[in-house]
C-alpha positions as CSV (number, residue, x, y, z in Angstrom):
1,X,4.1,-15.6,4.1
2,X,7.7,-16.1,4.2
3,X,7.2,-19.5,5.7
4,X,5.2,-20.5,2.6
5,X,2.0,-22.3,3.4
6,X,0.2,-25.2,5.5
7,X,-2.0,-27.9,3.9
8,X,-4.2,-30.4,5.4
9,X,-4.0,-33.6,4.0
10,X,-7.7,-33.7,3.2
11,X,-6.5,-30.5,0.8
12,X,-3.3,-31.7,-0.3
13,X,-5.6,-34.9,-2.1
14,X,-8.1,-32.6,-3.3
15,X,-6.1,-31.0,-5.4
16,X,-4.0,-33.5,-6.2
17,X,-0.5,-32.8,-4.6
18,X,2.3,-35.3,-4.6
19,X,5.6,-34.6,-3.8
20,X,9.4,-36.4,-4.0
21,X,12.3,-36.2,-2.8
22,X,14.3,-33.2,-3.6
23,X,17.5,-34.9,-6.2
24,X,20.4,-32.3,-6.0
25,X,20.2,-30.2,-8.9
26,X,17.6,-31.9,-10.7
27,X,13.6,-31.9,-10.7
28,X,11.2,-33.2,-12.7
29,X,9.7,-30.8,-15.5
30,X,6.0,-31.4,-13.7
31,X,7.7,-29.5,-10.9
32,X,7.9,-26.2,-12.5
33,X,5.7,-22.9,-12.3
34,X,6.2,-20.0,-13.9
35,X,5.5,-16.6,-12.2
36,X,5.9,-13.3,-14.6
37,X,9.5,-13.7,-15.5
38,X,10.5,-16.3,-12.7
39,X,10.4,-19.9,-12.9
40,X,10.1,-21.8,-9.8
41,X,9.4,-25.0,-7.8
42,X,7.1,-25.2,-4.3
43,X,9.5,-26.6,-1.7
44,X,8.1,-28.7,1.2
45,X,10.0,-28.3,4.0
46,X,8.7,-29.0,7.7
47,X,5.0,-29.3,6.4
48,X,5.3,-26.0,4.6
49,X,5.0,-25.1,0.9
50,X,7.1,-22.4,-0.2
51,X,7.7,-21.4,-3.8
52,X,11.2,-20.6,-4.3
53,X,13.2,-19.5,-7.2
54,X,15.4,-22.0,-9.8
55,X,17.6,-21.0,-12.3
56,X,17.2,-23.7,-15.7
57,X,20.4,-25.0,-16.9
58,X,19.2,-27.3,-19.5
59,X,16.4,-29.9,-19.9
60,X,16.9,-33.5,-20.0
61,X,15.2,-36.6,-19.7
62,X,12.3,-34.8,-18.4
63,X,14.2,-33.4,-15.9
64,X,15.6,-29.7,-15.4
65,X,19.0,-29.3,-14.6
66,X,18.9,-26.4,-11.4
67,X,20.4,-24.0,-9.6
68,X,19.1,-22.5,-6.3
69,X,20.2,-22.0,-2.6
70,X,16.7,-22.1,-2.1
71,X,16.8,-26.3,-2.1
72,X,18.9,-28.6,-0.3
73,X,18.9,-32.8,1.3
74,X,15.7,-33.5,3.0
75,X,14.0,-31.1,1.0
76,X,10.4,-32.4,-1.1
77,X,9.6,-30.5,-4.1
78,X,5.6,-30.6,-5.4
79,X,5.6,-32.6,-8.8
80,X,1.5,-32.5,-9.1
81,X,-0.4,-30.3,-8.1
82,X,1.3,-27.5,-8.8
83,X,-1.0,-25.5,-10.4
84,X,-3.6,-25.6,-7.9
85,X,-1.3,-25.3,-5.0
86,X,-0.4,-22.2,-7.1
87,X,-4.2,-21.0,-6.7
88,X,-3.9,-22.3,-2.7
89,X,-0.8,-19.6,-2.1
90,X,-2.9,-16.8,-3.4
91,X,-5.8,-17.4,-1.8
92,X,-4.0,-17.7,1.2
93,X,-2.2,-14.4,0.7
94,X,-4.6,-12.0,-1.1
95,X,-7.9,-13.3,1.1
96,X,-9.6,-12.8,-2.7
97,X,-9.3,-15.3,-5.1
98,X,-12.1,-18.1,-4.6
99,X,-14.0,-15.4,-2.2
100,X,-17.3,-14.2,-3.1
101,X,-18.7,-10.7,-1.8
């Protein structure tokens, strides 16, 4: 779990994934979940998706202004998708949404 999670590509299309290149400091608005009180982006790094944590500084352009130690060069961050990779991470880790019994 604290590696995030691994897609096949045949998944990643399905639901519609894309990714781009992590710009420092600033992601597109697409980009953004919001979980309880926390907003945050999935990072792809070495063929894992991990949602991490961003702090908004403003909102321009389309873009959000960040702040993280969570991101950094080389980084992808999921820009489509997002939602459904949401619904991927907890079906990976609670092994019950999308079950039936």
């Amino acid at each position: 779990e604290h590696e995030g999670i691994q897609l096949s590509a045949k998944a990643q299309k399905a639901i519609g994934l894309k990714s781009e290149p992590y710009q420092k400091g600033r992601i597109p608005l697409t980009a953004l979940t919001r979980h309880q009180n926390q907003i945050s982006v999935y990072r792809l790094r070495d063929g894992w998706h991990k949602r991490v944590a961003v702090l908004i500084k403003k909102i321009k352009n389309g873009q959000a202004v960040i702040q993280t130690d969570e991101l950094r060069k080389g980084d992808f961050v999921a820009v489509q998708g997002v939602a459904l990779l949401r619904v991927a991470e907890l079906d990976a880790f609670s092994g019950e949404v999308g079950h039936s019994h």
